[in-house]
C-alpha positions in Angstrom: 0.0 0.0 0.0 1.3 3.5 -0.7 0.0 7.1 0.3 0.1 9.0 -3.4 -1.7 12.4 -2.5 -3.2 13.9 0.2 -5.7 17.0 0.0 -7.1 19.2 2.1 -9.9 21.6 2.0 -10.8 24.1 5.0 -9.9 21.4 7.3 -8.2 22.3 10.7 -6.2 25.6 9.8 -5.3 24.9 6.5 -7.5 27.5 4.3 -8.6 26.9 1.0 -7.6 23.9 -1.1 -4.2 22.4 -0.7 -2.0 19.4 -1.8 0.7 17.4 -0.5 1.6 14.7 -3.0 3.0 12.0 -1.6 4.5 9.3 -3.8 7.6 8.2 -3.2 8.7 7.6 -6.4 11.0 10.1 -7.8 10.6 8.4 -11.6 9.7 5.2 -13.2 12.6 3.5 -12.1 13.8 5.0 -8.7 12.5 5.7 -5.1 13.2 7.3 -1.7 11.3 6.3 1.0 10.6 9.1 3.3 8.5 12.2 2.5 9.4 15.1 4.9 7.1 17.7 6.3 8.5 20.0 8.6 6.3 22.4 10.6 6.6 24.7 14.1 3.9 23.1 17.3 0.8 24.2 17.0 1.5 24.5 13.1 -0.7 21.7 11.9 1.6 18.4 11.6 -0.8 16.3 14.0 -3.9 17.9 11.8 -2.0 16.0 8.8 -1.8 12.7 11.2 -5.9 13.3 12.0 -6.6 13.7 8.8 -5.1 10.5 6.8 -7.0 8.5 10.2 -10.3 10.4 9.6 -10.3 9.8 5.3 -9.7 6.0 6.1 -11.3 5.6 8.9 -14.1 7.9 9.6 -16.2 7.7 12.5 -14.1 4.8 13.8 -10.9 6.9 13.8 -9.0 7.4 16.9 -7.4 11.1 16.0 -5.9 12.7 18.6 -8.1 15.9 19.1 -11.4 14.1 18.8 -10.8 13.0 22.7 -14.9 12.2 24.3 -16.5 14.4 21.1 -19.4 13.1 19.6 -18.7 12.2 16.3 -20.7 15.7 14.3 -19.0 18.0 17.2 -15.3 16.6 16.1 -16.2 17.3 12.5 -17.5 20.3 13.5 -14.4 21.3 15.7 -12.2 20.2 12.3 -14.0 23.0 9.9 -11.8 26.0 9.6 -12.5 28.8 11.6 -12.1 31.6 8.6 -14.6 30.2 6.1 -18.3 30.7 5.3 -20.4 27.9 7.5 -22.2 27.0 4.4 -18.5 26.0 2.4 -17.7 22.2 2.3 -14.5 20.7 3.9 -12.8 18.2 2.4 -10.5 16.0 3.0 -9.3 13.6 -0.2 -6.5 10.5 0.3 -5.7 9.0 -2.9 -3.7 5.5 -2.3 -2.4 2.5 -4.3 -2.3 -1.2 -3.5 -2.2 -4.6 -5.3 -5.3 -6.4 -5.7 -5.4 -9.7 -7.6 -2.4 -8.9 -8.7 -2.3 -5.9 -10.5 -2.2 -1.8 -9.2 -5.2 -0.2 -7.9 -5.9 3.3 -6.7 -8.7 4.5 -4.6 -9.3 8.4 -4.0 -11.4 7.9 -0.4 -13.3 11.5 0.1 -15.1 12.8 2.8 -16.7 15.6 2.8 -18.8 18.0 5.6 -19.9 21.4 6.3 -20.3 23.3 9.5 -23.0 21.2 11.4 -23.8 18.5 9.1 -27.0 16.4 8.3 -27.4 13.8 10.7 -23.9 14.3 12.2 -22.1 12.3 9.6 -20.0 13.3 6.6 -20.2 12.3 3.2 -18.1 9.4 1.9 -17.3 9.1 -1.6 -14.8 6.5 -3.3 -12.9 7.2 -6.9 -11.9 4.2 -8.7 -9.7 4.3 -11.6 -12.5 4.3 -14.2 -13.0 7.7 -12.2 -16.5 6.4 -11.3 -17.9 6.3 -8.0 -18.2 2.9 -7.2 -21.3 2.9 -4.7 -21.1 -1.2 -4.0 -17.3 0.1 -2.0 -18.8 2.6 -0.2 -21.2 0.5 1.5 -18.9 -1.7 2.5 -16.2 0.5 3.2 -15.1 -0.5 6.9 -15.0 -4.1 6.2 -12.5 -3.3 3.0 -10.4 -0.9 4.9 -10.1 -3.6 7.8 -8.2 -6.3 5.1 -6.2 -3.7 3.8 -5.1 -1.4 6.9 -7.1 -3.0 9.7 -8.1 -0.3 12.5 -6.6 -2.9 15.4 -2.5 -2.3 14.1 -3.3 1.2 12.7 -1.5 2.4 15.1 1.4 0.6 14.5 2.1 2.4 11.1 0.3 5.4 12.3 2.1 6.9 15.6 3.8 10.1 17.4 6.0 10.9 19.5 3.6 11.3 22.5 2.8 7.4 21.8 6.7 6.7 21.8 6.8 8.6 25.2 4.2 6.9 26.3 5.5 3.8 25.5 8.7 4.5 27.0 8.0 5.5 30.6 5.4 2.9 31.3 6.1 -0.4 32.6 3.4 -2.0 31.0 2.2 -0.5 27.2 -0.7 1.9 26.5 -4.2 0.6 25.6 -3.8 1.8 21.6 -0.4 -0.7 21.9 -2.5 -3.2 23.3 -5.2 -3.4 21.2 -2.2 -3.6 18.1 -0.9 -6.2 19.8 -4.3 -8.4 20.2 -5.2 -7.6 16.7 -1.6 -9.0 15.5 -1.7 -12.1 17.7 -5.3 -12.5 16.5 -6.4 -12.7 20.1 -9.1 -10.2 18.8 -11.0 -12.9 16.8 -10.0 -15.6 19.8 -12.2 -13.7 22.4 -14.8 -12.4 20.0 -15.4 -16.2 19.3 -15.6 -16.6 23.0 -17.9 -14.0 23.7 -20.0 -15.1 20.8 -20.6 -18.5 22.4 -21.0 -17.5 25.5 -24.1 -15.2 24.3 -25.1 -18.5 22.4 -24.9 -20.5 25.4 -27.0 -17.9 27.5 -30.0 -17.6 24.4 -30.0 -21.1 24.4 -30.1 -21.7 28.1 -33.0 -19.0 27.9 -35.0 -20.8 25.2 -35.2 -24.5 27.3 -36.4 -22.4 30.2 -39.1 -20.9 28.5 -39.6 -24.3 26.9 -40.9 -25.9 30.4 -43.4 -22.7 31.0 -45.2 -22.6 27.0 -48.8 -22.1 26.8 -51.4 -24.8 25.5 -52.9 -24.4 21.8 -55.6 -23.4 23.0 -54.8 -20.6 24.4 -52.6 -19.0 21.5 -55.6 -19.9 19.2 -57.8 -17.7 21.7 -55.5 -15.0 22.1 -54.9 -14.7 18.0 -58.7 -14.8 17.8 -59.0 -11.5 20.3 -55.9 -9.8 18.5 -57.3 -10.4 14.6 -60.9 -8.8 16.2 -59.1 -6.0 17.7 -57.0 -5.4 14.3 -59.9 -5.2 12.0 -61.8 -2.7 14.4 -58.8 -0.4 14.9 -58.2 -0.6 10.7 -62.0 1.0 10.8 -60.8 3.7 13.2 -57.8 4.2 10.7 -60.0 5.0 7.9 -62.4 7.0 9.3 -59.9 9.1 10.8 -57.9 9.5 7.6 -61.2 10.5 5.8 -61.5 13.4 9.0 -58.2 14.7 8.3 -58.6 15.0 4.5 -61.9 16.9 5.4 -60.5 19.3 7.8 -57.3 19.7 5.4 -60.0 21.0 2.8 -61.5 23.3 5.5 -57.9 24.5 6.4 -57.6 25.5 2.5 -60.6 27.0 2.6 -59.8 29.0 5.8 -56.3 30.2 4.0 -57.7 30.8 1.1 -60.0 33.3 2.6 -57.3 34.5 4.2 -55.2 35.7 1.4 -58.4 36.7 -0.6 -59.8 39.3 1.8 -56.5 41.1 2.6 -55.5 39.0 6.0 -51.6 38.4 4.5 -51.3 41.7 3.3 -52.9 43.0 6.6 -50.3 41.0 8.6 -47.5 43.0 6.0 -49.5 46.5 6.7 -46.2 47.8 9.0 -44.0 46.7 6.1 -45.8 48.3 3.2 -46.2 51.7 5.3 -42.8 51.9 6.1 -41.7 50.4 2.4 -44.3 53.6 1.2 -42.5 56.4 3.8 -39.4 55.1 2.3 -40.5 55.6 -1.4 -42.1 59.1 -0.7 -38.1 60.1 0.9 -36.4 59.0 -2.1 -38.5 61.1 -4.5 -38.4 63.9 -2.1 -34.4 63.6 -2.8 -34.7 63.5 -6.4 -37.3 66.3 -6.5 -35.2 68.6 -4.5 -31.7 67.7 -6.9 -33.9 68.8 -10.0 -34.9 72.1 -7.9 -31.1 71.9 -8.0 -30.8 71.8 -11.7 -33.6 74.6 -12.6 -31.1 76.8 -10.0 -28.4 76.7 -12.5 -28.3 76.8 -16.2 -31.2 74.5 -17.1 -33.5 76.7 -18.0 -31.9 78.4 -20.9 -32.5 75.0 -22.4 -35.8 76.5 -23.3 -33.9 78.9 -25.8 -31.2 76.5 -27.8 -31.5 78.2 -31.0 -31.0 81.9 -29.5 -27.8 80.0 -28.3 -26.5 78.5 -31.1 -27.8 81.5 -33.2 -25.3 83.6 -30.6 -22.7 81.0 -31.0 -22.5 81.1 -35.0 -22.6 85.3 -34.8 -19.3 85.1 -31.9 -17.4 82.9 -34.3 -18.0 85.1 -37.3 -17.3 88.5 -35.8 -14.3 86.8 -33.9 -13.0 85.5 -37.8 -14.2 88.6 -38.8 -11.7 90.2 -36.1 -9.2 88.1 -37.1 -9.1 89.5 -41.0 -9.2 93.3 -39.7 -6.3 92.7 -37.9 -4.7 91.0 -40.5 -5.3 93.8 -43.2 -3.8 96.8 -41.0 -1.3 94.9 -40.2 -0.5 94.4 -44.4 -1.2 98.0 -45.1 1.3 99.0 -42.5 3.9 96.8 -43.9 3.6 97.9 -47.4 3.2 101.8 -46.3 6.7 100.9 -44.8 7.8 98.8 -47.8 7.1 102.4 -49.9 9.1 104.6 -47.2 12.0 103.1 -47.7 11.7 102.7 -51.8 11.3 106.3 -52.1 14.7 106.2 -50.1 16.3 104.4 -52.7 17.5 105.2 -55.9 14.4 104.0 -57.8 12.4 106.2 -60.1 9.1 107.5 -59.1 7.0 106.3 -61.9 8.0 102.7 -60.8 7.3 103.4 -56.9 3.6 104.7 -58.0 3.6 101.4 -60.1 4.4 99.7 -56.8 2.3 101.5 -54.8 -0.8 100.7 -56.8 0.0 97.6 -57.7 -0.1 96.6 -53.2 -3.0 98.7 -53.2 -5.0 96.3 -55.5 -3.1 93.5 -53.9 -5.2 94.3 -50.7 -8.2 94.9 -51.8 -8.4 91.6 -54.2 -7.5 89.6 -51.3 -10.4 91.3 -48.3 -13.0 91.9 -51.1 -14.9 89.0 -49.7 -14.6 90.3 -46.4 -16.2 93.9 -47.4 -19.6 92.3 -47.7 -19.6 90.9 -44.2 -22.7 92.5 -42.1 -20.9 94.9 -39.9 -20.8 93.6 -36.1 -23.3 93.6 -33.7 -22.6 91.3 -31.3 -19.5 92.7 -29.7 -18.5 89.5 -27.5 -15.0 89.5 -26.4 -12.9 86.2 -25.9 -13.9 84.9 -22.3 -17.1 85.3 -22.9 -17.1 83.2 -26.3 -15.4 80.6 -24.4 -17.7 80.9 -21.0 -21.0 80.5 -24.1 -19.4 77.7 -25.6 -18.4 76.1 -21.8 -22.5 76.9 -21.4 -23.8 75.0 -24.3 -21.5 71.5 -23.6 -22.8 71.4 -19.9 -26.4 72.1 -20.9 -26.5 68.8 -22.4 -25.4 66.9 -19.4 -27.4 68.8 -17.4 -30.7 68.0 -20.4 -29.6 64.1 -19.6 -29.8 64.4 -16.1 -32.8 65.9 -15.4 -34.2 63.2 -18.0 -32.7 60.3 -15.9 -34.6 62.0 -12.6 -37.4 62.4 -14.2 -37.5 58.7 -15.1 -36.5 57.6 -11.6 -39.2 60.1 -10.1 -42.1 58.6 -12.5 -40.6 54.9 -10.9 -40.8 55.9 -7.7 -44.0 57.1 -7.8 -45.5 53.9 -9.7 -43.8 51.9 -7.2 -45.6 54.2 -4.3 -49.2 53.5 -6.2 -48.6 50.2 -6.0 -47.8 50.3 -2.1 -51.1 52.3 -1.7 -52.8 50.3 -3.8 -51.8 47.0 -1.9 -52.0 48.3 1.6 -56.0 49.7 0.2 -56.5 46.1 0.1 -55.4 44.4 3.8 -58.3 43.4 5.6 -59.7 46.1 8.6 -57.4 45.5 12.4 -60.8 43.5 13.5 -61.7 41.9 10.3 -58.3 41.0 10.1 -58.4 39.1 13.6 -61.3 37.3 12.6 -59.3 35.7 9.6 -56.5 34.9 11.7 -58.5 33.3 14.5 -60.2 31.2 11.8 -57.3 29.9 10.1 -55.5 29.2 13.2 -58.4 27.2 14.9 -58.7 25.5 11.6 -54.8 24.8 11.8 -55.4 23.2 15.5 -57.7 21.5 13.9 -55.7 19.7 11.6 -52.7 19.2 13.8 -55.4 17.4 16.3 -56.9 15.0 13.8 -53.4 14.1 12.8 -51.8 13.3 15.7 -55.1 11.0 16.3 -54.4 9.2 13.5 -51.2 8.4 13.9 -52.0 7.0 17.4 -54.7 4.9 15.6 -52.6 3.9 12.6 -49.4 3.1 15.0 -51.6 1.0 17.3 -52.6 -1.0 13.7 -48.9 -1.1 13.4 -48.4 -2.8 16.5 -51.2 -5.3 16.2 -49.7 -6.7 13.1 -46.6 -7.4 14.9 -48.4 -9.1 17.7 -50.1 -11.1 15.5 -47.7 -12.2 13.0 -45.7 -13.5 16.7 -48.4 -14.8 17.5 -48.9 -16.8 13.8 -45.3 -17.9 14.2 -46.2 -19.4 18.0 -48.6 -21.3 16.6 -47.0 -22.6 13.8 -43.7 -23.4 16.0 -45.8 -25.5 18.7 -45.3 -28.6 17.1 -41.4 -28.2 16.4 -40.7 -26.8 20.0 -39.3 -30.3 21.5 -37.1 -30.7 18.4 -35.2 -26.7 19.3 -35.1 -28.2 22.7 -32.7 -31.2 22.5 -31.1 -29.0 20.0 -30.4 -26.3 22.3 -29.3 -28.7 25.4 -26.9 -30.0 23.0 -25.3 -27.0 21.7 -25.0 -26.2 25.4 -23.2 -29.1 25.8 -20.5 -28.5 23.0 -20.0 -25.2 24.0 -18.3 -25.8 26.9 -15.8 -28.1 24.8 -15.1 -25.5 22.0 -14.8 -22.9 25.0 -11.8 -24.9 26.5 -10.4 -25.7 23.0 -10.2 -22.3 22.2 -8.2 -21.4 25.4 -5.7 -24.0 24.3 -5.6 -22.5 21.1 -5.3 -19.0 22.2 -2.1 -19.7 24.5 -0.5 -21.7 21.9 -1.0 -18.9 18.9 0.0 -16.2 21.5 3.3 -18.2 22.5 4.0 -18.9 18.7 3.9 -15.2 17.8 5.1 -13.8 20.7 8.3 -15.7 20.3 8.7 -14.5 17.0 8.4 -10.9 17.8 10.6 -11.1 20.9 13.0 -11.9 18.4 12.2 -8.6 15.8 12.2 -6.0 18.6 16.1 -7.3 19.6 16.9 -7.3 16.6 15.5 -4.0 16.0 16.5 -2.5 19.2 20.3 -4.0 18.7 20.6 -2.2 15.2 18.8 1.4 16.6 21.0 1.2 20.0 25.1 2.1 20.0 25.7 -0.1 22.9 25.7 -3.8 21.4 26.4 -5.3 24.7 23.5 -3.7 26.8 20.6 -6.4 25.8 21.3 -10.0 24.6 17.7 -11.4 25.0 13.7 -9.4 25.1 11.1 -11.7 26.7 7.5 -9.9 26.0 5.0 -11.1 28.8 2.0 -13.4 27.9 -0.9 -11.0 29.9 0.6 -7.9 29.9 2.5 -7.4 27.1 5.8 -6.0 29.3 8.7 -5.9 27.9 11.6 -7.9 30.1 15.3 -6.9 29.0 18.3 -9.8 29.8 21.9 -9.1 29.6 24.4 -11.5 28.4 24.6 -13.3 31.5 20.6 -13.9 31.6 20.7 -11.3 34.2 17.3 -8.9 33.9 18.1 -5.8 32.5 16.1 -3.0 35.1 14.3 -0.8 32.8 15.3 2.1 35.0 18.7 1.7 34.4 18.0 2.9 30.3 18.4 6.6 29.7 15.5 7.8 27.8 17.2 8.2 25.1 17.3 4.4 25.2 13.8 3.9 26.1 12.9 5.9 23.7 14.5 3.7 20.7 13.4 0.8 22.9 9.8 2.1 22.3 10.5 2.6 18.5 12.1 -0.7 18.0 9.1 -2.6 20.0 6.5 -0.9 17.4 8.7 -1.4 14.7 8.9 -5.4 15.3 5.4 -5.5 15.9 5.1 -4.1 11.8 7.2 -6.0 10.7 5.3 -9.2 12.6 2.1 -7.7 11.3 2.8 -9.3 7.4 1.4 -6.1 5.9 3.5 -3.5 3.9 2.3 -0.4 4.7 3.2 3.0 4.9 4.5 4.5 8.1 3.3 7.5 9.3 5.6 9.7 12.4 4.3 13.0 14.1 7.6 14.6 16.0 9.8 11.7 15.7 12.9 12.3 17.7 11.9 13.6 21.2 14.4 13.5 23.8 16.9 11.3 22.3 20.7 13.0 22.2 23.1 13.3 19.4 24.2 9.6 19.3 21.1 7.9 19.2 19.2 10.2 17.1 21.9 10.2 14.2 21.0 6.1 14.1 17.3 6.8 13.9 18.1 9.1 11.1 20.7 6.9 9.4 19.0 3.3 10.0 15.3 3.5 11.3 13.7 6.5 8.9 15.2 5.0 5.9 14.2 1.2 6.5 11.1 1.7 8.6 8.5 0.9 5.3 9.1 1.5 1.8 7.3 4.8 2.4 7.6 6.7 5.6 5.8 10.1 6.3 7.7 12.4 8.6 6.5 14.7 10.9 8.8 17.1 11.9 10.1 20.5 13.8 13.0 22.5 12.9 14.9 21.1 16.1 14.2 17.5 16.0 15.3 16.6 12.1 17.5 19.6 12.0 19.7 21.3 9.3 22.5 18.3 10.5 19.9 15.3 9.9 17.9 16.5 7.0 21.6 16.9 5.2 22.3 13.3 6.1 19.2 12.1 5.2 19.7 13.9 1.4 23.8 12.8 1.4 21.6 9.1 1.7 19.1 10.1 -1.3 16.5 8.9 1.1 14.3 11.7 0.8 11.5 12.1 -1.6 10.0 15.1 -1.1 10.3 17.9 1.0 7.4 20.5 2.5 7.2 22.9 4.7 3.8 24.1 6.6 4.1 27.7 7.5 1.7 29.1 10.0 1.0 32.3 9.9 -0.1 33.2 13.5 -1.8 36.8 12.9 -4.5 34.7 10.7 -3.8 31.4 12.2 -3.7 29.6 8.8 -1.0 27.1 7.8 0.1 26.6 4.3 1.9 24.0 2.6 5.1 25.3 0.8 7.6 23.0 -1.1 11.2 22.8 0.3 12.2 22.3 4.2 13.4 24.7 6.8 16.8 24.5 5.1 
């Protein structure tokens, strides 16, 4: 089995939809082993932990934050605190594994929102055919329990806490204890036990009642009395069902009425009012900003051809303007032009040739302009410009008061309406009279139902006494037969009871010697003293671990630093995976605790790398530190490397490629 992808949707304090793939491969051909996620406490590494347990496990899973919570207030507590309560969480785990033989992949998804429907999420499985194969859903538990049974999860699923725990306790935790059972398939012994001892007790309850069973007679009496009471309560049924149909019609009737004579709009009469109040405001408001617009320049509006009548004269006396200028200033030129020929040695027959010759000159070029209509306008420049500044705003100021007058005849169709409706509602005592009338026509209702659901669950119930009685009868005759039977499953029980004991001690000794063996071994390749343990010895009841030296003196687990217990604690659950038979992915939440420099450089060099042939780390900056995560890349045991990054002025975590370092 292998973890490829993990996503998460507004679960915990991860925001938004985020992904963490988690395949181990690096290509086709190669692969490193451990994925590494390093995160600050409180930054969301255990919420990574809960959430691969929660996406295979569901209600069944034992996360570490769900503690006593029911299971909708855990899924509940798991929504994150920044989104809308109406958004979906998510959580998706997408995971391979070999199944007759050939690669499969499941995408498990569960999904939830703030308070959900009957406490429970929704559980969705994608196949490869990316359908949703409904038959897997249903029967998801019982096909998560052959592939990563809940029992060992733990196992392949731990933290540090557990390891500490593990470590400082004489005897293991529960969780350890239950993996334990479930690998020594002491689970299935005692469930067979229990089993026949609640077979024994139903049996040794059915030849008691056996001696005390009524005559014939009387069961054929007692059906007699129960078939006459049936067929006079199914009377009852009907006639109560046709009493509610009638007083449902009246109830129609009643709200019918109702609506008809104004009562719903009476009941709205404060709304409508205030709706109309409202209305008459916001034309007030656009009535005054029209007052607004007659203040200014709107009402030469009324006159646009004096304007552009005024307009066209100020251009042409301005052009007009222009060309007067223009001629003096020619005139003067060529008066000058004249001065100085006179000056020169030029005859006076060719000046006066000159002279006439600019004098014609002029008056060819402004002849046009001697027919213009002499001024009467006068304007100057400023007030050309302020006329024509006057004519572009008048057009805004046109579409305005056109987009006010529109609003103002909306508004006051929309206040019509209001009067119209509110012209309608029923009269204050009129109106009481329809509410009374519907409401006692409601009781009514609610009355004759509840009756006949009495009636029609009392019908109910008859049927069930009768059909037992029916069977009663029809078992009389076979009674002594389920008898003997029963006195002799009694009888056998006992036997399988005390063959199943035998068989219990003998499976627990088998296995129990073989992992004895694994955690030594384990424990010998974690530890740098080879000499401290020669032989483990795991007790039978409690599970204990017992440490021998090479002289078959016990080994006080005192005298073990915790450092050492601590890789004690990691080499008893890894022996107890490797017992299991299953290759599964392993999963650590703070790995390294309180182990010093020694000990933790052979976790990091022998246990990370070899614990599964995918292993999830969990980690702070100071427990795989910029010395270890080095190592562990020298080793091209890492696949991938993320970082979660809380930010703690929003209290989000994101996942980020890359490590601390």
């Amino acid at each position: 089995m292998i973890f490829l992808e993990l996503v998460l949707q507004n679960f915990g304090p991860y925001s938004g939809k985020q992904v963490i793939n988690l395949n181990p491969k690096i290509d086709e051909e190669s692969s490193h082993p451990i994925i590494l996620l390093g995160g600050m406490n409180g930054g969301g590494k255990t919420t990574l932990m809960d959430a691969i347990r929660l996406a295979l496990y569901g209600p069944r899973a034992q996360c570490s934050t769900r503690g006593n919570l029911s299971y909708s207030d855990f899924l509940n507590q798991c929504v994150n605190n920044k989104i809308d309560p109406v958004a979906d969480t998510r959580i998706e785990l997408l995971f391979e594994h070999i199944e007759n033989d050939r690669p499969i992949k499941y995408r498990v998804v569960r999904s939830w929102t703030k308070n959900p429907k009957d406490g429970k999420d929704t559980l969705g499985i994608l196949g490869d055919s990316d359908t949703w194969p409904d038959a897997l859903v249903n029967i998801w538990d019982e096909y998560i329990e052959n592939l990563l049974p809940l029992g060992i999860s733990n196992l392949f699923l731990f933290d540090g806490e557990q390891v500490k725990e593990l470590a400082e306790q004489e005897t293991p935790p529960p969780v350890v204890v239950d993996a334990i059972r479930g690998l020594l398939g002491l689970e299935l012994a005692d469930r067979l036990a229990v089993d026949l001892d609640i077979l024994v007790n139903r049996k040794l309850k059915e030849v008691g009642n056996s001696k005390d069973l009524a005559n014939l007679e009387e069961i054929e009496t007692r059906l007699t009395q129960q078939q006459e009471d049936y067929q006079t309560t199914e009377e009852k049924v009907e006639i109560l069902k046709n009493q509610v149909e009638e007083l449902e019609q009246k109830q129609q009737e009643a709200f019918d009425k109702f609506i008809s004579e104004g009562g719903k709009i009476a009941a709205e009469r404060n709304q409508l009012e205030l709706q109309q109040d409202t209305k008459t405001a916001e034309i007030e408001q656009v009535r005054q900003s029209m007052c607004e617009l007659a203040a200014d320049v709107l009402p030469l509006a009324l006159i646009p051809n004096l304007l552009t009548q005024a307009q066209a004269q100020g251009e042409k006396e301005f052009r007009h303007q222009q060309i007067q200028l223009s001629k003096d200033l020619l005139i003067e030129r060529d008066q000058r032009l004249l001065t100085w020929l006179n000056q020169v040695e030029i005859s006076p027959i060719q000046v006066e040739k000159i002279q006439s010759f600019l004098i014609q000159d002029v008056d060819n070029l402004y002849a046009k302009t001697n027919q213009i209509e002499a001024p009467w306008l006068l304007a100057d420049d400023e007030t050309l410009s302020q006329l024509d500044n006057l004519i572009y705003h008048l057009q805004n100021y046109k579409l305005s008061a056109k987009e006010k007058l529109a609003i103002l005849k909306n508004k006051e169709e929309e206040i019509h309406t209001l009067e119209r409706q509110v012209q309608t509602a029923a009269a204050p005592e009129d109106y009481t009279k329809l509410r009374q009338a519907l409401e006692s026509a409601q009781n009514q209702v609610v009355e004759a139902k509840a009756n006949y659901e009495t009636i029609r669950r009392r019908l109910t119930e008859l049927e069930t006494i009768i059909a037992k009685s029916k069977r009663e009868l029809s078992d009389y005759t076979v009674e002594n037969i389920k008898h003997k039977n029963s006195e002799h499953i009694i009888t056998s029980a006992a036997k399988v009871q005390n063959t199943l004991k035998i068989f219990r001690e003998k499976l627990t000794l088998r296995k129990l010697n073989k992992l004895e063996e694994e955690v030594k071994n384990c424990f010998l390749y974690l530890l740098h003293k080879s000499d401290l343990v020669h032989r483990i010895t795991i007790d039978t009841k409690t599970f204990s671990l017992l440490l021998y030296d090479l002289n078959g003196k016990p080994v006080p687990k005192h005298r073990l630093s915790a450092g050492e217990k601590q890789l004690l604690a990691i080499a008893f659950l890894w022996g107890l995976a490797k017992v299991s038979g299953h290759r599964l992915p392993v999963a650590i939440d703070t790995p390294l605790g309180r182990l010093d420099s020694s000990h933790r450089s052979n976790l990091v060099e022998r246990y990370f790398p070899s614990a599964s042939h995918q292993v999830i780390l969990l980690s702070t900056d100071t427990e795989i530190g910029k010395k270890e995560v080095e190592k562990l890349r020298e080793n091209e045991a890492i696949a991938r490397e993320y970082l979660l990054k809380y930010d703690s002025s929003t209290r989000q975590t994101t996942i980020q490629p890359g490590y601390f370092w």
